[in-house]
C-alpha atoms as one frame of an Amber mdcrd trajectory, in Angstrom:
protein
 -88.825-132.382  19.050 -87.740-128.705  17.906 -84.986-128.212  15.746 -83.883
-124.605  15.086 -80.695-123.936  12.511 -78.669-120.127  11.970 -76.434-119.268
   8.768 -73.416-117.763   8.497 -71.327-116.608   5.911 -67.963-116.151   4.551
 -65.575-115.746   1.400 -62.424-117.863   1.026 -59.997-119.610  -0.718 -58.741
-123.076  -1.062 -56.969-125.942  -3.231 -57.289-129.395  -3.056 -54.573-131.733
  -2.785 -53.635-134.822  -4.394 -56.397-134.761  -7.068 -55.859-134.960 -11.302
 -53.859-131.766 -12.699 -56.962-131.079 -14.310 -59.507-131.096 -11.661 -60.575
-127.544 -11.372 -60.776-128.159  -7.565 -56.342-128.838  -7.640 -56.305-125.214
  -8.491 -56.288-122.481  -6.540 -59.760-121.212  -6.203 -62.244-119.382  -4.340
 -65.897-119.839  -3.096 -69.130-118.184  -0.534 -69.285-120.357   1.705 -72.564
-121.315   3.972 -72.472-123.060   7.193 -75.533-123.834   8.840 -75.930-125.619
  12.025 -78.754-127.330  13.902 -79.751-127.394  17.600 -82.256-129.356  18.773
 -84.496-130.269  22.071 -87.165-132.245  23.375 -89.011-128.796  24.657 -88.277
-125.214  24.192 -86.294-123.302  27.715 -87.994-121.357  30.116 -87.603-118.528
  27.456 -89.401-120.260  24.638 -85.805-120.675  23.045 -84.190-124.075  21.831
 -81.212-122.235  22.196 -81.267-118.029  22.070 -79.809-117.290  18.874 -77.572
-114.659  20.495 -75.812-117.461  22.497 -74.231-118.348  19.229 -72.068-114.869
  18.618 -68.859-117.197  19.282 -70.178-119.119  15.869 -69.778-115.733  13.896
 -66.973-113.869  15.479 -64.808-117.393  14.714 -66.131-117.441  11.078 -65.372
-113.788  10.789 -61.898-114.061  12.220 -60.754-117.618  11.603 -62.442-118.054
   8.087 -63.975-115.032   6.087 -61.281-113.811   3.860 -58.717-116.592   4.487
 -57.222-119.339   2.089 -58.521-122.181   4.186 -55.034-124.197   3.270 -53.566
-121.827   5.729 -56.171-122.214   8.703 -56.840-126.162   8.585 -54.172-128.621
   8.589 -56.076-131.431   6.384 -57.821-131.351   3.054 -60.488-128.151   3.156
 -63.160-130.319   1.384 -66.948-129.274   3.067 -67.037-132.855   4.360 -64.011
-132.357   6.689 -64.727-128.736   7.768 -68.373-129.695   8.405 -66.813-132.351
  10.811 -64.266-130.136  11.864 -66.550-127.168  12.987 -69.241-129.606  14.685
 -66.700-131.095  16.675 -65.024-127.401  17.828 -68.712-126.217  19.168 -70.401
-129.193  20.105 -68.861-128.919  24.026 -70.111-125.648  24.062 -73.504-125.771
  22.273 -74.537-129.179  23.308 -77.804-129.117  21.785 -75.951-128.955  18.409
 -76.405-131.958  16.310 -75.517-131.033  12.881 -73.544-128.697  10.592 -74.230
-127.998   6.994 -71.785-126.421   4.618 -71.689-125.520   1.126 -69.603-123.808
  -1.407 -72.185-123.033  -3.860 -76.348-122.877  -3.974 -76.129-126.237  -5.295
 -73.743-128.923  -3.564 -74.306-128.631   0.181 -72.590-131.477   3.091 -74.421
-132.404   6.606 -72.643-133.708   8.963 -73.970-135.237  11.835 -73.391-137.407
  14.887
């Protein structure tokens, strides 16, 4: 099996709702955000490729237009936790990367959620 994975990066906002007052996250706040997602096959294409990492320009331009820059409580209509965006942003490429079969977010070097399905 090969597995190959690409990062991209962005800068936004959020606030969680519904936690404590005093929850840093209930605040409005501000992180660098890392996706990473995984593709995967049983043998590499005719090119040598898993999947040509230029195939996945529609993964940046959205994360440079939807995300980068944004408060995330104004682009996603549920809680912006990594958990639900990692979920979120598998399921919105997965029909058109099928190979895809995980995405990894974080919001700082150390915390970090996979999703996978």
């Amino acid at each position: 099996m090969f597995t190959i994975s690409k990062e991209f990066y962005f800068s936004a906002s959020h606030q969680l709702e519904g936690l404590s007052d005093n929850h840093p996250c209930a605040r409005l706040h501000g992180h660098n955000y890392t996706i990473r997602v995984f593709l995967k096959a049983n043998a590499p294409n005719k090119d040598g490729f898993v999947q040509d990492y230029n195939d996945l320009q529609p993964i940046t331009d959205w994360v440079h237009t939807v995300l980068d820059h944004r408060n995330l409580n104004d682009v996603f209509d549920f809680q912006t936790s990594v958990e639900n965006m990692s979920k979120y942003i598998f399921d919105l490429f997965k029909p058109r990367f099928p190979l895809l079969f995980a995405v990894e977010m974080s919001e700082t070097p150390k915390t970090n959620c996979r999703y996978e399905a």
